[in-house]
C-alpha positions in Angstrom: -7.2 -33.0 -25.0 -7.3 -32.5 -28.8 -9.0 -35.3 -30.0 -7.0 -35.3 -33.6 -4.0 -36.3 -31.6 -5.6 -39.9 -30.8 -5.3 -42.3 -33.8 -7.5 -45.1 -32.9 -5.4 -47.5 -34.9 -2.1 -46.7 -34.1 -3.1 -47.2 -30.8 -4.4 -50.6 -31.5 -1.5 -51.5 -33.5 0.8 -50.6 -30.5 -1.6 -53.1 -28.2 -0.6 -56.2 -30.6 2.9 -55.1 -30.3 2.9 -55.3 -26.7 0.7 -58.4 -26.9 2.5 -60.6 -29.1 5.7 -59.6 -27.6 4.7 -60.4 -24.2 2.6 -63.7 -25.7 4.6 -65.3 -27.7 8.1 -66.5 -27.2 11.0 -66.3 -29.1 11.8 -70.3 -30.6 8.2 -69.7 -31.7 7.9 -66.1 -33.2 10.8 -66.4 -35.4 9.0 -70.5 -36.9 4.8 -69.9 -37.0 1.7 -68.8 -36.0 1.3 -70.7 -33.3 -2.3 -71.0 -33.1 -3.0 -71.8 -29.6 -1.2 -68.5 -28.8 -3.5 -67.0 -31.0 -5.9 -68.2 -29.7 -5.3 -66.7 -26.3 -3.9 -63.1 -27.9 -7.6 -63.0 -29.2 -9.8 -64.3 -27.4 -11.0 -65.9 -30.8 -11.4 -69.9 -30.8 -9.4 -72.1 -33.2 -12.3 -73.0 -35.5 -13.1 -69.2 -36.4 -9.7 -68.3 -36.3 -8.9 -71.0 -39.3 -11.8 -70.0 -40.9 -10.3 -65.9 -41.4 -6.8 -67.2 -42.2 -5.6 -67.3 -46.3 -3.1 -69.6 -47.7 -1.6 -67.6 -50.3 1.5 -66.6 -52.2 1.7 -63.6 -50.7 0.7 -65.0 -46.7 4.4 -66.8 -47.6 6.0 -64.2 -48.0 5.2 -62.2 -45.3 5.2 -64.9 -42.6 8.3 -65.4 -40.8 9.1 -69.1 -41.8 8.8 -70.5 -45.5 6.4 -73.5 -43.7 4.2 -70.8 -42.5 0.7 -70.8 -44.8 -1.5 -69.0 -42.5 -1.9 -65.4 -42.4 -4.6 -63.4 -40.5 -6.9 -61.4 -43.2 -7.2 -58.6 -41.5 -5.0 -56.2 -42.8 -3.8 -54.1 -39.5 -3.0 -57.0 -37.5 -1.1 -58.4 -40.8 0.9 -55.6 -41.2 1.5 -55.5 -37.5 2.6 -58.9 -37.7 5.0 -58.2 -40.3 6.7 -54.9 -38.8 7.2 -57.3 -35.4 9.0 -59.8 -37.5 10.8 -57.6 -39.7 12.0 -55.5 -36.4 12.4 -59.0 -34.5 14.9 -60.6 -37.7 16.8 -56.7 -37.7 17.3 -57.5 -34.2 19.0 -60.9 -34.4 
């Protein structure tokens, strides 16, 4: 197998995906991070989650509800976040 075909964060992007679609349900998705879900998705606990989530501006806008304030820092899973809700809302 040529190991240039595997891209390691594709991949893990695609994993979320699956994740949070299987995770999470839909009165939820579409309202907040709901962080005991999170919780569970990452096997993270709640203090140490809080403490990598950003209140910003910009979390605002790309969170699925205008009350949403928390957005992961990470930028892979945030983008991944925001391609399921933008394919989720394209959906609807």
């Amino acid at each position: 197998m040529d190991a240039s075909l595997f891209d390691p964060v594709e991949y893990a992007k695609q994993c979320i995906r699956e994740k949070v679609e299987s995770s999470i349900s839909e009165n939820i998705m579409f309202a907040t991070i709901d962080m005991k879900q999170l919780v569970l998705i990452t096997n993270h606990s709640d203090s140490y989650l809080r403490q990598n989530f950003i209140c910003t501006p910009e979390a605002k806008a790309l969170s699925c509800s205008p009350t949403t304030k928390e957005l992961w820092r990470y930028p892979e899973i945030r983008d991944c976040w925001l391609e399921f809700c933008d394919r989720n809302k394209r959906g609807k």
